[in-house]
Structures are given as structure tokens and as C-alpha cells.
N, C-alpha and C positions, 0 to 999 in steps of 0.2 A: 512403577517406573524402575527400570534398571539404573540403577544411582550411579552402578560405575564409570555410564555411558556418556554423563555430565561430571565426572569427577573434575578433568581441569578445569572448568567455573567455577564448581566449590570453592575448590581451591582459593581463585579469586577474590569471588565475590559472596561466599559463605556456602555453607549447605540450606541456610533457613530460605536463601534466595532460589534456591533451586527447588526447594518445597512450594513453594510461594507461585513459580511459574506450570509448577505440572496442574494448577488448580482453577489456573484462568484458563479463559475463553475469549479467541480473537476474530475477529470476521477479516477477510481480505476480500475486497471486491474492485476483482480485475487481476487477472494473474496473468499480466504481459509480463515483461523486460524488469521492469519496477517490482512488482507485485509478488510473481515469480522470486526473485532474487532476497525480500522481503522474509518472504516464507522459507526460505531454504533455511533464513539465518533464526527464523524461531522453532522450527522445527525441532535445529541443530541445539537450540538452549535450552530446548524443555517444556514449551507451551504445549499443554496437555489436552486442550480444545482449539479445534479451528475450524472453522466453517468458508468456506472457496465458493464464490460469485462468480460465473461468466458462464457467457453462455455459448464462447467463441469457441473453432477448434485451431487445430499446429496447421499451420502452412508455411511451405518452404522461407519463404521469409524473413520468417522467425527466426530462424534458425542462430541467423548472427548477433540475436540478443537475447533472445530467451533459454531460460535452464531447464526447463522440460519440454524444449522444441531441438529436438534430433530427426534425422532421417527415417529413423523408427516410430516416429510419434505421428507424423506427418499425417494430416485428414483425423486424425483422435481427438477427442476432447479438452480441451487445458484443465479443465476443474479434471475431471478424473482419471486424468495423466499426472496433475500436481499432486491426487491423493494420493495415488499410488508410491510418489516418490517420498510424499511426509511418510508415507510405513515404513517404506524399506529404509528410512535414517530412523524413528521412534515408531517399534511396533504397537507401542502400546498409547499412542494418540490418540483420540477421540476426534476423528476427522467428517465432518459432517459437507458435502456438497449440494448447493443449489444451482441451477443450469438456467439462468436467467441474467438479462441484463436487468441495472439497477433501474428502477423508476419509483414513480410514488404509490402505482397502483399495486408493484410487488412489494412495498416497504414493509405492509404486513407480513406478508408471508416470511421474507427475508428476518425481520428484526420478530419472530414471533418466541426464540429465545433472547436472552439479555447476555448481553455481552460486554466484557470487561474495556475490548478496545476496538476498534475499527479501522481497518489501514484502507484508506480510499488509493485506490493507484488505476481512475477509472479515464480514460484516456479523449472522453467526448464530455465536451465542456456543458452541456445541460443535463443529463444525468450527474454528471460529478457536482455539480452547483444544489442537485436538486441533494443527494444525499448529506453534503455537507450542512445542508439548511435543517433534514431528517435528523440529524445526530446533536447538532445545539438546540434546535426547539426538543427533544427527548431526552439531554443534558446526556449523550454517550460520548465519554471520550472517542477522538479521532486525528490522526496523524494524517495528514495527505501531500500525496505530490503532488509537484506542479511541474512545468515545462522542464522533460528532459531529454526532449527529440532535441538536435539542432543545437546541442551543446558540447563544447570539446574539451574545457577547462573543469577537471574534477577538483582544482585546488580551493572554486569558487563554493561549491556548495553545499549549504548551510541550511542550519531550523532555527526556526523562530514562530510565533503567531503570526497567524496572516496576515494581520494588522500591522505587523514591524517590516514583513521581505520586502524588498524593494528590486531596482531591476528585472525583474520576472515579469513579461507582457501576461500571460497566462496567469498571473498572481495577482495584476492590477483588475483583469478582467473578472475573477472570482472576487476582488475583494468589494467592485463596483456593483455587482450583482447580490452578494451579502449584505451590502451596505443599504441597497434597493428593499433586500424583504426583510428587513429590521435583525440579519445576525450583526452581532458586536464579536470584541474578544475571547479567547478559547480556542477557537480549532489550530492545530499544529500542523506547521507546513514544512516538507522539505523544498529549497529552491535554488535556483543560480540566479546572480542578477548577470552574467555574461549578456554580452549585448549579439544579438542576432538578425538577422533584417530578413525578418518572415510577421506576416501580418496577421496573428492571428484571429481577428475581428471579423474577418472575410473569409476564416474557418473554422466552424466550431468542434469539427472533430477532429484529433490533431494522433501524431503518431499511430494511422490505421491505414490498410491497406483500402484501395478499391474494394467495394463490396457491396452485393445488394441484399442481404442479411435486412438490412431496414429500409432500403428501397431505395437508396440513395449514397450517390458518389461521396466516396469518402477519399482525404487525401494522407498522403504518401510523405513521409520527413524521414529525414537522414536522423541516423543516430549509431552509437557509439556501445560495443556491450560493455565498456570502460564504464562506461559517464551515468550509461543505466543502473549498469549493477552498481555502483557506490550510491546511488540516488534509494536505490531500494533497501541496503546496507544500513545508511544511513537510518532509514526511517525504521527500520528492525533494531537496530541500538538505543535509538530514544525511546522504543516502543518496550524491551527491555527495563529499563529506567523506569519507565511509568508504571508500567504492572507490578515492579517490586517498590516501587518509592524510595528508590535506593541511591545513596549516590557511588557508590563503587563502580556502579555501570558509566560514569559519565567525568569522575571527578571534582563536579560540582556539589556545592555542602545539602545541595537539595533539591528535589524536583519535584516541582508540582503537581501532585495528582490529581488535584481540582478543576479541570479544564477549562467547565464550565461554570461561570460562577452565577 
């Protein structure tokens, strides 16, 4: 690793801290708006493994919230469009891509290396349920988002365990479903509890375009590259924090590495 390339975080938060990052290994499954935004910002600190989940490509759309959805990218792949872009910020990454949607029947294949952390930023609520179920029954740390379609107040949102957000429709729904296949506390959520008047009960796939990819109408939500990219920001700072056990990253005297207890 080029050390100079991270020098002002040294700076910060130590050089042992920036040792410490070139050595783990992070999965992001789902590299929209969130995910995307996520990855820019550990690329930029020094996570020296990454391995990129989707199996989506760029379409116009995107454009107003995604960071590796340009005019140029458009109909290309998001996993090896986002590879590309982790190189050209660290050439020396270890960037590993899978071209699958999450399920249980790929959890093999996907989790067949061990991974220090996992950022769910999966945008359909029974894959994301199912993964997050895959990472506490296997005790893998994981950070996940929740509703950040339909949100316009970035002053609101916060991390916590999923057992603490509050406000989030899409957080009550994961936690009611968690609650169902016996997960307790551990998994770490970014969320807004801003109040929104969209039902998401009567859609389980939320922030995706029409698509018949899986055979079935998917629905369409407003969103903000504001509200996203701090949603995914956010969850790359605490995700930081975890992988060095450090509080420099966060100001607090400590953060828990143990996710799962």
C-alpha cells in the first residue's frame, strides 16, 4: 500500500490504524445509492479487501444517485464498474467481484471466504432479511441500511442496533421478521425515523426500478443523492470504527467489536 496515499488519516487517527485497515476484508452486497457511496469511502481509507455483490447493471436512473452511474457507465455492470473505480482510488486493493443477487442458495458461494465485515445496502426486503439472518446465525459482523428512499431530512439519521431504531417502517419490518426467525441483538443499522406516508408492507422491494430481472414488477421511490450518500457515508464511518476498534474514528471511549454476542 502506498502509505502516502492515506497519510492525512495517519495523521488523525494513527498510522497502526491505517495498518490495521489495509489487512481486513469487507463484503458490500448491493452497490446502489447506499452501497456505492459506502465503498467510495473505504476504498478512500485503506480497506485492502473488498468483495462487491449485484448482479444489477447502470441505467439512466441512476444516475441522480449513484457514484458509479454516469452516462458512460450506462447498460455496464455496477459490480465491475465499482471495481474499476476502487482501482483507480487504491491500485493496490484486493477487489474480489460476485455478479449475483443475495439469497440463501448463493450464501455459499458468496460467504466461501470469511470476512471481517459485511455492509448489507440490499434494497428488497427478503433477500436483505434473509442475509441479515445469514450473518447472526454465522456471528459475521454487519452494518445495514434501512429506508433511504423517501427521505429528505439528513439531520435525522442515525446508527444504532436494530433493536434500538425507532421511526423506520422498513426497520419495524426487519426487526418483526428477525424477531420471527429467533435473531436477537447485534446487527447494526443505519436509519431515519422521519415520518413518510408510503406503505411499505404492500412492497417488498423498495428503491428499484421497474424490472423484469426477477420476473416481477418492481416499485419506483423518490430519493435524494443528499440523504443517500450520507446514509451510506454514515455506515462507512462506523464500519471504520469497527474494523480498527478504535475510537478516534467516532469520538466515543469505545466501540464494540463483538456484534454478536
Amino acid at each position: 500500500m502506498n502509505t502516502e496515499q492515506f497519510s492525512r488519516i495517519s495523521l488523525l487517527v494513527g498510522e497502526h490504524n491505517i495498518k490495521q485497515l489495509f489487512k481486513k476484508h469487507v463484503a458490500i452486497v448491493g452497490i446502489g445509492a447506499v452501497g456505492g457511496m459506502a465503498l467510495e469511502a473505504l476504498a478512500r481509507a485503506g480497506v485492502g479487501n473488498i468483495t462487491l455483490v449485484d448482479f444489477d447493471t447502470i441505467s439512466v436512473s441512476n444516475i441522480n444517485r449513484q457514484i458509479i452511474a454516469t452516462w458512460d457507465t450506462v447498460g455496464k455492470d455496477k459490480a465491475e464498474e465499482a471495481k474499476n473505480r476502487v482501482l483507480s482510488i487504491n491500485r493496490d486493493c484486493n477487489v474480489q467481484v460476485i455478479k449475483s443477487f443475495f439469497s440463501l442458495e448463493e450464501s455459499e458461494t458468496i460467504f466461501s471466504e470469511k470476512f471481517d465485515l459485511v455492509i448489507d445496502s440490499i434494497d428488497s426486503l427478503n433477500p436483505k432479511c434473509q442475509l441479515l439472518e445469514y450473518c447472526y446465525n454465522n456471528k459475521i459482523p454487519v452494518i445495514s441500511s434501512m429506508g433511504a428512499a423517501l427521505k429528505r431530512n439528513p439531520s435525522l439519521i442515525q446508527y444504532s442496533d436494530l433493536f434500538d431504531s425507532y421511526g423506520d417502517r422498513l426497520a419495524k419490518i426487519v426487526r418483526k421478521r428477525m424477531t420471527a426467525r429467533g435473531v436477537g441483538r447485534g446487527i447494526k443499522v443505519v436509519f431515519s425515523p422521519e415520518i413518510v406516508r408510503y406503505n411499505y408492507e404492500k412492497a417488498e422491494d423498495i428503491n428499484k426500478e421497474e424490472t423484469i430481472k426477477r420476473g416481477r414488477k418492481r416499485n419506483v421511490l423518490g430519493s435524494l443523492p443528499t440523504v443517500t450518500g450520507i446514509f451510506g457515508l454514515t455506515i462507512a464511518h462506523y464500519a471504520l470504527a469497527m474494523l480498527t476498534d478504535e475510537a478516534e474514528f467516532t469520538g466515543e471511549k469505545s466501540i464494540n467489536k463483538r456484534l454478536i454476542k
